[in-house]
C-alpha positions in Angstrom: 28.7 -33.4 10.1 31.4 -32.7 7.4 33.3 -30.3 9.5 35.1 -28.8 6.4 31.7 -28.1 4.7 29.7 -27.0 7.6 32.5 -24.4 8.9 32.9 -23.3 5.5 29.1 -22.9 5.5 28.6 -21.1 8.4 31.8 -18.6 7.6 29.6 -18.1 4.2 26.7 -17.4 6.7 24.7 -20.3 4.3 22.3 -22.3 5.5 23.6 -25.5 6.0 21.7 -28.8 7.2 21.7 -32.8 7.3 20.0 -33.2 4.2 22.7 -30.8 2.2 25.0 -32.4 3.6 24.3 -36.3 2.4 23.6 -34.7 -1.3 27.3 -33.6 -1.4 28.9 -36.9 0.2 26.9 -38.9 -2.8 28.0 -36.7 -5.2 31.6 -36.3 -4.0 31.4 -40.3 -4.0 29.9 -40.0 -7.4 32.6 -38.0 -9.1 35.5 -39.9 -7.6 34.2 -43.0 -8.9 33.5 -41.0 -12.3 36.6 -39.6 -12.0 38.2 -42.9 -12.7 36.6 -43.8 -15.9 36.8 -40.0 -17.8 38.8 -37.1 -17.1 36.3 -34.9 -14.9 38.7 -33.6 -12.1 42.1 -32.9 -11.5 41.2 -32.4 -8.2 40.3 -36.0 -6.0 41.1 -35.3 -2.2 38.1 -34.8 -0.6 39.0 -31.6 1.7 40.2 -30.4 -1.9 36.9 -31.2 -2.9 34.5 -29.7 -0.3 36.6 -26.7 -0.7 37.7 -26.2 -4.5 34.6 -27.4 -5.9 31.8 -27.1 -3.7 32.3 -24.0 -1.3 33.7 -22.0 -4.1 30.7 -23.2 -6.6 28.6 -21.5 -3.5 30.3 -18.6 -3.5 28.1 -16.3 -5.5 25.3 -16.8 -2.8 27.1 -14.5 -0.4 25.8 -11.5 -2.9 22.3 -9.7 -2.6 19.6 -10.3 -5.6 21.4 -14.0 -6.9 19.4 -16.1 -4.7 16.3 -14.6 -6.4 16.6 -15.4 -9.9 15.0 -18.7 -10.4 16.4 -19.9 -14.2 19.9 -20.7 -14.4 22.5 -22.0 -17.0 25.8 -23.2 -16.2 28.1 -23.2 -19.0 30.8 -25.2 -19.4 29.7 -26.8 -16.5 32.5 -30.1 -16.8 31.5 -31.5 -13.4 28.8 -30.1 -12.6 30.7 -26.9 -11.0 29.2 -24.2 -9.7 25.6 -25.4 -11.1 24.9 -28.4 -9.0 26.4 -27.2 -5.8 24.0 -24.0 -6.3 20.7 -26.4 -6.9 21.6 -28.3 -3.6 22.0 -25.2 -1.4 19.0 -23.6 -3.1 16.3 -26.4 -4.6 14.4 -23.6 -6.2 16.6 -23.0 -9.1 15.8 -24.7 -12.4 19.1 -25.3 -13.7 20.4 -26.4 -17.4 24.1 -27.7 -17.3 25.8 -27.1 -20.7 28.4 -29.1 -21.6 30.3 -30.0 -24.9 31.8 -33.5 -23.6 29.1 -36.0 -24.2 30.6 -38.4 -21.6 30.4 -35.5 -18.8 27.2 -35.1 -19.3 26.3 -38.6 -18.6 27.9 -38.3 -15.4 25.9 -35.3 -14.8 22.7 -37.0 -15.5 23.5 -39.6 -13.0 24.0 -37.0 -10.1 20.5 -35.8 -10.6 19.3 -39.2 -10.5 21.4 -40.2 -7.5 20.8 -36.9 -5.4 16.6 -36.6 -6.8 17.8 -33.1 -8.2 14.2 -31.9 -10.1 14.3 -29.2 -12.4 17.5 -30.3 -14.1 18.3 -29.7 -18.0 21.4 -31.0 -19.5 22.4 -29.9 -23.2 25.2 -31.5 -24.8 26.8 -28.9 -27.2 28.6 -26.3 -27.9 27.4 -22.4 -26.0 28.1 -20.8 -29.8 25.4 -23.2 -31.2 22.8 -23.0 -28.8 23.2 -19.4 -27.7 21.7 -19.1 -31.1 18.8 -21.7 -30.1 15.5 -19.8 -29.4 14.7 -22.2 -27.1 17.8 -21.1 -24.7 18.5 -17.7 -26.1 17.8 -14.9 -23.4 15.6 -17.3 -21.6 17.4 -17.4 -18.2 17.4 -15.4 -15.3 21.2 -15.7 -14.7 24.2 -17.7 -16.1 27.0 -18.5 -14.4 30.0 -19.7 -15.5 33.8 -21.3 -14.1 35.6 -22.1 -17.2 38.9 -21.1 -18.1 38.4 -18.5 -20.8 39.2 -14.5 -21.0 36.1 -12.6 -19.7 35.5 -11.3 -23.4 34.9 -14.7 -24.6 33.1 -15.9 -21.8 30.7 -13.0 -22.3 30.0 -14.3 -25.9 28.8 -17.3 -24.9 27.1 -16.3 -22.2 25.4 -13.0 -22.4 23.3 -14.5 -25.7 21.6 -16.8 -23.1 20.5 -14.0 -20.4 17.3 -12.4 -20.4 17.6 -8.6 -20.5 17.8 -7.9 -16.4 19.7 -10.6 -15.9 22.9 -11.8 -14.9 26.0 -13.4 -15.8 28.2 -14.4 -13.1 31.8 -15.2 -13.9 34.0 -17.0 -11.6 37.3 -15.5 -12.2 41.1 -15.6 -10.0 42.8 -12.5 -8.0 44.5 -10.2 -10.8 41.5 -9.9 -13.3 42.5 -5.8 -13.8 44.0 -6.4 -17.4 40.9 -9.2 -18.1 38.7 -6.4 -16.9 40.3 -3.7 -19.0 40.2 -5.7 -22.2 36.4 -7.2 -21.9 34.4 -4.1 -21.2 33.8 -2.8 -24.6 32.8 -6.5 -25.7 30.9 -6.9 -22.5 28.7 -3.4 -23.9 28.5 -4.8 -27.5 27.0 -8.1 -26.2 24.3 -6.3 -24.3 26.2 -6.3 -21.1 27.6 -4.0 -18.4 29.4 -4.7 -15.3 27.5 -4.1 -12.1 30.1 -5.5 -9.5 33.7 -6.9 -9.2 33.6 -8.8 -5.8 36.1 -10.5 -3.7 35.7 -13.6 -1.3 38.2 -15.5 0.0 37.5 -19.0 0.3 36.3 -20.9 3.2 39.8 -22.2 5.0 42.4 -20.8 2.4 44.4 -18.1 0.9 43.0 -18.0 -2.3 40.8 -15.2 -3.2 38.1 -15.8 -5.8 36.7 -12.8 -7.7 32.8 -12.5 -9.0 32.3 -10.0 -11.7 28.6 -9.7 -12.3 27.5 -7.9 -15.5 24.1 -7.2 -15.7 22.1 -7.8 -19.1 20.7 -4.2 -19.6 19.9 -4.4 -23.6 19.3 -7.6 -26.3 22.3 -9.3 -27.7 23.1 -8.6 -31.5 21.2 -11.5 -33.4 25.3 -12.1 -34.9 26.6 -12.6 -31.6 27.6 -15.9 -30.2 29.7 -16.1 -33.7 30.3 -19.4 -34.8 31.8 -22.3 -33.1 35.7 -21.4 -32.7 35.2 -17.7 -33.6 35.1 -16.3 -30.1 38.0 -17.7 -29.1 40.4 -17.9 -31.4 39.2 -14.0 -32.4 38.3 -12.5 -29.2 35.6 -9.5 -29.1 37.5 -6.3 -28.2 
């Protein structure tokens, strides 16, 4: 047994076995190999792996309710973070992995493959397009979410895909107060509200990851996610 993994596991209070374990060897072989040809990863030490990537990716399963919503999208999922590390732990998800690099999502392709991951979806495209795309749009149960981007923004292109009841889960650092501040009137005008801000500290560090859930409670506006660019460069407020 990875003793990284399986302490970080246990500290977690996940279920951890022999058969989660070989999935994430393969696919931290997989995406140092990857790493190589395109620019996936800053991060290529393994213990830096097991813990920046795939304990913190499990992190949301410490809270009550996630584990039973059964649809999920990941967006801007790069390397397949939190998304894949979720399906392993939890088989029962039906994951989509969105992604607007069409070589990252080649990779991501290959994990399934490699690690016999069923009940995987990859789209390869922008979240302002296909948050628009009735085939995605407020079809999941939850959406989750680690990119770099202001909560208000990341609500734009994430909210549009939740179903009303539903989650989005953003992945966020320590001092999110001003981030908080700033998002919640977007966060409302998307559909959303925040239901909890929680903090875990990461499996054999100092750092300190905060979750902010905001549940789905109402329809997004049919004009929200704006067009490609618009969120970002002229943040909901």
């Amino acid at each position: 047994m990875i003793k990284t993994l399986e302490d970080g596991f246990k500290q977690l209070n996940i279920p951890y076995d022999s058969n989660i374990e070989s999935k994430f060897i393969r696919y931290r072989d997989l995406l140092k190999e990857w790493n190589q040809k395109i620019n996936i990863t800053s991060i290529e030490d393994d213990e830096d792996i097991y813990v920046k990537h795939f304990l913190d990716s499990i992190l949301l399963l410490v809270f009550d309710n996630i584990d039973n919503n059964k649809k999920m999208i990941d967006v801007g999922t790069g390397g397949g973070f939190p998304g894949y590390p979720l399906k392993i732990v939890n088989d029962n998800y039906e994951v989509t992995l969105l992604d607007s690099l069409r070589k990252r999502i080649d990779f991501l392709e290959v994990v399934a493959t490699e690690l016999k991951l069923e009940n995987v979806e990859f789209i390869h495209g922008r979240a302002e397009e296909f948050g628009q795309n009735e085939k995605y749009r407020e079809m999941y149960d939850i959406c989750v979410s680690r990119a770099v981007a202001p909560l208000n923004v990341l609500s734009e292109y994430c909210l549009p895909f939740v179903k009303v009841g539903g989650y989005f889960a953003a992945y966020k650092s320590e001092n999110i107060s001003p981030e908080i501040k700033d998002s919640e009137s977007a966060i409302i005008k998307l559909g959303g509200k925040i239901k909890t801000i929680s903090e875990v500290s990461l499996p054999g560090t100092d750092i300190v990851r905060k979750i902010v859930i905001i549940e789905k409670f109402e329809t997004t506006n049919a004009k929200y996610p704006r067009k490609a660019g618009k969120p970002s460069k002229d943040p909901l407020v």
